[in-house]
C-alpha positions in Angstrom: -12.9 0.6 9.0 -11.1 0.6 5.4 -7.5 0.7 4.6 -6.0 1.5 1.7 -3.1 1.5 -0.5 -3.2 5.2 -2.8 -1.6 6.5 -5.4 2.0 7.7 -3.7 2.9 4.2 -3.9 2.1 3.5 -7.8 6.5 3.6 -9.6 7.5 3.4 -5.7 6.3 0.2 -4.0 8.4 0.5 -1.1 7.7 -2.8 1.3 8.1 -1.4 4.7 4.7 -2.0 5.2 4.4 -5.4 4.8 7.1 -6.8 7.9 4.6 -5.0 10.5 1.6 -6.6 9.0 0.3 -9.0 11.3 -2.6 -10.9 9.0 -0.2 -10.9 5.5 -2.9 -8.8 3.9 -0.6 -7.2 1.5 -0.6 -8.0 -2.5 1.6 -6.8 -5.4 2.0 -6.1 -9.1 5.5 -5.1 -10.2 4.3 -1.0 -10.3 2.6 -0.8 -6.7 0.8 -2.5 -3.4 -2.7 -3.0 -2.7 -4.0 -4.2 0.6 -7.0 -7.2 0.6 -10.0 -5.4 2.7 -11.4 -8.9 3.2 -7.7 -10.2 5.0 -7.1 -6.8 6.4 -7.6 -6.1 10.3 -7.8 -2.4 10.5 -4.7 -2.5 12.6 -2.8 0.8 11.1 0.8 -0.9 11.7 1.9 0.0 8.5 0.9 3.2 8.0 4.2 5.0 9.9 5.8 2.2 7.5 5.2 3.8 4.5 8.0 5.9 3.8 5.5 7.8 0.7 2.8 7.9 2.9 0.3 5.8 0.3 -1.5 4.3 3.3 -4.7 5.8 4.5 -7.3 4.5 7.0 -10.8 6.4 7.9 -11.8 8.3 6.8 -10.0 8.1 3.7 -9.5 11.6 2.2 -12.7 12.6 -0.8 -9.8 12.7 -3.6 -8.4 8.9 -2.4 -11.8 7.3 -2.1 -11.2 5.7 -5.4 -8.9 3.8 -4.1 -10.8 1.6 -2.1 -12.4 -0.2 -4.9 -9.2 -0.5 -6.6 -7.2 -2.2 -4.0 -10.5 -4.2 -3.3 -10.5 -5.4 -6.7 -6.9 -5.8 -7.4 -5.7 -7.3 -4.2 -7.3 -10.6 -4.6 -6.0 -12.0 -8.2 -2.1 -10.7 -7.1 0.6 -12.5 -5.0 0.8 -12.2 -1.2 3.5 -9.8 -0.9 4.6 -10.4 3.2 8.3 -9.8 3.1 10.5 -6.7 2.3 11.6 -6.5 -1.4 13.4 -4.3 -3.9 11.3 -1.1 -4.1 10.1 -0.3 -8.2 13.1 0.9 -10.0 13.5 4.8 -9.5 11.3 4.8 -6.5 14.3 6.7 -4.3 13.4 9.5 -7.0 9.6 9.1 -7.4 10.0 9.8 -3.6 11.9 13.0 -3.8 9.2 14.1 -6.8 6.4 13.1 -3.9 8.4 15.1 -1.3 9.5 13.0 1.2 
C-alpha cells in the first residue's frame, strides 16, 4: 500500500496528522508535508486527521498519482516533523478556498 501527502496541503500544512502517527513518518518544508513511504506503515491514522483532506492511501486517485514520487523523493532530505505546529500562514483561508 502507498500513502501520500497531496496537494490540499501545499500553503496549509496543518499537523494534525502527525500526533496519531505511530512510526514518525512525517517530514516538512515550511509550504507543506510529505510522508517517507520507506518509514511509513500503511496504518491510515492520519487520514481523518487531516482537516484539508491531503492524505490519500490506495488506490490513490489517477489525478494525485504524482504525488507519490514526490513525497518519495522529498520526504527523505526534510526534518521529521512528529509533533503539532503552527499551520503555513493563511492556511485557515487556503482551507475555506479548498472547502472545508
Amino acid at each position: 500500500m502507498t500513502t501520500v501527502v497531496t496537494d490540499n496541503c501545499l500553503r496549509s500544512r496543518f499537523t494534525d496528522c502527525v500526533t496519531v502517527c505511530p512510526v514518525a513518518c512525517f517530514h516538512g518544508d515550511d509550504q507543506m508535508l510529505y510522508i517517507d513511504p520507506v518509514v511509513c506503515i500503511d496504518c491510515g491514522a492520519c487520514i481523518s486527521k487531516c482537516p484539508v483532506q491531503a492524505i490519500y492511501e490506495d488506490p490513490i486517485p489517477p489525478d494525485k498519482q504524482h504525488w507519490i514520487e514526490i513525497n518519495a523523493t522529498r520526504a527523505p532530505g526534510l526534518p521529521v516533523i512528529k509533533t503539532k505546529q503552527e499551520p503555513y500562514p493563511g492556511a485557515e483561508a487556503r482551507q475555506k478556498e479548498l472547502g472545508f
